[in-house]
N, C-alpha and C positions, 0 to 999 in steps of 0.2 A: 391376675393383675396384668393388666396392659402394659405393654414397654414406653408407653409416655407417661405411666405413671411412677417409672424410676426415677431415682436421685440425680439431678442433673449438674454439672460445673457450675459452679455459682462465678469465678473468675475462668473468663473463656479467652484470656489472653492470657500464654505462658510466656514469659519471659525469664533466660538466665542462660550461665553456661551451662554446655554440653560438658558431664563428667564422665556418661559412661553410655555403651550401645548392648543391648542386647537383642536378641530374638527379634529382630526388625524395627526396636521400640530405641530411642535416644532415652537418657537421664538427665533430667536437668536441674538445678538445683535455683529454682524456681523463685525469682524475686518478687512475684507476685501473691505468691500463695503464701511464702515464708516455710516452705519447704519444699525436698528434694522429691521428683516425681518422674512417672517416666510420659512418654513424647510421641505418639499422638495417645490420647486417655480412652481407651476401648468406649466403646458406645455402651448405651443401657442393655440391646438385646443383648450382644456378647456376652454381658454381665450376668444377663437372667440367664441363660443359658448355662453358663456355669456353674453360678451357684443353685440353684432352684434343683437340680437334677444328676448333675456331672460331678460335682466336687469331691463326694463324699462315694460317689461309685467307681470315679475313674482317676482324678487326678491324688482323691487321699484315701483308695479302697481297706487299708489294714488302719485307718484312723480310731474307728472304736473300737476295736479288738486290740489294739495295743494302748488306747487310753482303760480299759477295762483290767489290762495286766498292772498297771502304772498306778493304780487305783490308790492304794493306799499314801503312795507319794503325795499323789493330787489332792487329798482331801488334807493333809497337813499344810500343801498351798493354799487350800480354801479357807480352813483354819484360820491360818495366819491374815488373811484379808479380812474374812468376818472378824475377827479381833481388832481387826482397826476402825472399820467401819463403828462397832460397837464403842469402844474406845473416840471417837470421832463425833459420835450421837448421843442421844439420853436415851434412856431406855423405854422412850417408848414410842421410837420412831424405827420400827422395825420392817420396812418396805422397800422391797427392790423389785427392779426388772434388767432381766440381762438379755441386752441387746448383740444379737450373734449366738442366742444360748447352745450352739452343739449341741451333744448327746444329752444334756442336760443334768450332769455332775455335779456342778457348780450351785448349780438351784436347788439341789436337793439335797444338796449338804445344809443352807440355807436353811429350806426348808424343818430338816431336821433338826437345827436349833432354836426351831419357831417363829424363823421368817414368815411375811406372805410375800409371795414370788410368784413374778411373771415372767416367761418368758419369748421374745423373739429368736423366729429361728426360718430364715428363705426354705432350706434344703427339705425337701421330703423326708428323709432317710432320719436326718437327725431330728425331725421333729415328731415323726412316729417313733422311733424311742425314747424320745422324751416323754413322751405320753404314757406308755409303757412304761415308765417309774413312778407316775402319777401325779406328771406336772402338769397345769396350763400352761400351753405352749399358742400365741397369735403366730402362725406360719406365714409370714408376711416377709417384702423386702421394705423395711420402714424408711419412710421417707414425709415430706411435705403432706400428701394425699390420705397418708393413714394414721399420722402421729395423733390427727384429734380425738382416736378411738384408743388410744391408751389413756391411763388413769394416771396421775402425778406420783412419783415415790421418794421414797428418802436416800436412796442410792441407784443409780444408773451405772452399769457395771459395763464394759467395753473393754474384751479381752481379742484380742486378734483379728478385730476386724477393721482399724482405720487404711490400716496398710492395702486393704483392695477394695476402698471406695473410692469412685468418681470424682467427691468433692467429700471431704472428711470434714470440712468446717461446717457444711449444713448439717451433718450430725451431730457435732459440739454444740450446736446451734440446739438443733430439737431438743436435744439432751439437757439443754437449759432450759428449756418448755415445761420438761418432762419431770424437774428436777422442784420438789417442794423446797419456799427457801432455806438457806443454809445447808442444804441436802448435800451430798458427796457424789462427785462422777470419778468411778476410779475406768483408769484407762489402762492396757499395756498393748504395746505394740512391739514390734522389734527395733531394736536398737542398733541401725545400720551406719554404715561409714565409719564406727566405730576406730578410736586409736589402734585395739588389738589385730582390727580387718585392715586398717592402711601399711602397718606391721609387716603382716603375711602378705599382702600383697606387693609392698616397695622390695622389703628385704627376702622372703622367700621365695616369690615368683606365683604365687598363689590368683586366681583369674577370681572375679568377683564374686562367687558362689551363692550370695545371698541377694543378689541382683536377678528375680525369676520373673519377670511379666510375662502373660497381663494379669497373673494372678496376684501378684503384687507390683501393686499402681505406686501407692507413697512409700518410702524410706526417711523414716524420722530416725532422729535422735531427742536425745533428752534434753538439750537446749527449745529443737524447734518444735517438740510439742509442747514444751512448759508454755512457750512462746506465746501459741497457738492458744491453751486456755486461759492464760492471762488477756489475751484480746478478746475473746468471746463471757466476759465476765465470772469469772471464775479466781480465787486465791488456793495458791499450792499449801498445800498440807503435807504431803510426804510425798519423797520420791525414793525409788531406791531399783539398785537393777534386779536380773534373776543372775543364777550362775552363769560366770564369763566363759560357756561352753569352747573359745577358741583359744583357751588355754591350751587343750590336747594335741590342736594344730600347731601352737608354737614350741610345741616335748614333741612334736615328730610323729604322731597318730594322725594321718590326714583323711578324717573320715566323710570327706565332701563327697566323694564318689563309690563309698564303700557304706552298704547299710548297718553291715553286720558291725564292722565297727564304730558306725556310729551307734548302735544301740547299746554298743559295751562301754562308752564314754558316756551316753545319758545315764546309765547301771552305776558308772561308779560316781555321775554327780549325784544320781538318789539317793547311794548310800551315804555320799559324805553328811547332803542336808537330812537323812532321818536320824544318823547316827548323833550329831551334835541338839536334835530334838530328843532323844530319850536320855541323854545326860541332862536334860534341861538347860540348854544354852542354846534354845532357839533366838533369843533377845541378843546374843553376841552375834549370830549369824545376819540376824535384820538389819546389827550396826555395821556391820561388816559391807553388805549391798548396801547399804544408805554411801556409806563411804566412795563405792567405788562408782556408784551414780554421781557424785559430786565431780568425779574424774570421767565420766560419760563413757564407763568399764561398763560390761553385761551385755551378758543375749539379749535382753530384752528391757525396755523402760518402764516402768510399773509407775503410774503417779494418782496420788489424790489430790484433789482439787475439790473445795467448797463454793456451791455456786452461794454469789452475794447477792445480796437481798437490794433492790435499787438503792435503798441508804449505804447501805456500805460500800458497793459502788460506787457509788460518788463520791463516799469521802476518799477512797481507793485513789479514781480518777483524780484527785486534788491533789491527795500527796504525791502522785507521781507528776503531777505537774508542779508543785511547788519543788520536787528537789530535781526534777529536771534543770527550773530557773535558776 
């Protein structure tokens, strides 16, 4: 793929305050976009660059070998998506595509409950083992140029990729292309500026540690994505966070700078969420995130959104304009 054939800023004027500087990059919390981003937005080569090659070799080398030890955690996270997805459709709309698919876990968890599943995936690495488990994997960076060679599905899945895109509305955008109607786009992204991160940063002295460009561009929360797919024609279905991993930061475990403990803080959040999975009180644990979503608590914001059908849309578009008046 050519580098003009990347995703390019659809708003090429930023405007807003400066919140934060890191790595040569300003943060802004961008009045035009409707959310916070950083300042100037890496070009497309820097981007292919990155991900196409470097990401998965250099900047996240123990990536599959530690999601392969995690394995079991993870497929109880999948679990629990596919159950809503299911829960969300009728039974016999059973088609996704995971846009960003990594190692491709996610789709063959899917898979193995008799999904059909495709996936996207830039990075070489991860999409030869995706293959290797014996997925379709389109090794593409999707955009404008190649979205017309995807097939429509009933789920478009977007797990940790808005946060280092260029312009994340033109993917919201495809994703509703992409998306048969009433179809479901579930999104997660990380849940930054968070109450529990202004916390540690006002009261502990804590420097912004989840502020890392250029590999992460946008910094959403849960208000300005909901935000975000409410404009692009979509109604929320469910949000809820993942575990508020900066809890351990606020008990005195500062594992920002320390791997080893930060992997014995991810150890004991896996165990808390398997353990209340084999008493069967995974449903307290979903209301539990849903909750602290509502307070814009969690590592990360997990949302479903139903793309609406043009009628529904516009009756959408009326009510909010009748109780606007």
């Amino acid at each position: 793929m050519s580098v003009a054939e990347l995703p390019r800023p659809t708003c090429t004027v930023h405007r807003g305050p400066r919140i934060d500087q890191a790595n040569g990059f300003d943060v802004i919390a961008c009045e035009t976009c409707g959310f916070t981003h950083i300042d100037p937005i890496p070009t497309p080569a820097e981007l292919e660059e990155i991900y196409r090659d470097a990401y998965y070799s250099t900047e996240k080398p123990l990536y599959i070998e530690r999601y392969q030890e995690d394995l079991a955690w993870w497929n109880l996270v999948y679990s629990e998506r596919y159950d809503t997805f299911e829960q969300l459709l009728p039974g016999t709309r059973r088609v996704i595509t995971d846009i960003g698919s990594g190692p491709g876990y996610f789709l063959l968890h899917g898979k193995n409950r008799g999904w059909s599943t495709l996936g996207i995936e830039p990075s070489r690495q991860a999409a030869a083992h995706s293959r290797g488990l014996g997925l379709e994997i389109r090794e593409l960076m999707l955009d404008e140029s190649t979205a017309g060679d995807i097939g429509t599905s009933d789920v478009i899945h977007l797990s940790a990729v808005l946060e280092h895109l260029p312009d994340p509305r033109a993917m919201v955008r495809i994703a509703h292309r992409l998306l048969k109607d009433d179809g479901i786009l579930c999104i997660a992204v990380p849940n930054d500026y968070s109450p529990f991160q202004q916390v540690l940063r006002e009261e502990c002295g804590f420097k912004p540690w989840w502020v890392a460009p250029p590999h992460h561009i946008n910094y959403f929360d849960f208000e300005s994505l909901q935000r975000l797919l409410r404009s692009e024609g979509y109604m929320i279905e469910r949000a809820e966070a993942t575990f508020p991993i900066d809890l351990f930061l606020l008990m005195g475990d500062d594992y920002t700078a320390n791997d080893a403990l930060g992997r014995e803080c991810h150890r004991k959040r896996m165990r808390f969420e398997q353990t209340l999975a084999a008493a069967g009180r995974s449903a307290l644990k979903r209301d539990l995130y849903a909750t602290l979503a509502r307070h814009g608590i969690g590592r990360e914001a997990v949302v479903y959104a139903r793309k609406l059908n043009r009628d529904s849309a516009s009756a959408a578009s009326k009510g909010a304009r009748e109780t606007a008046g």
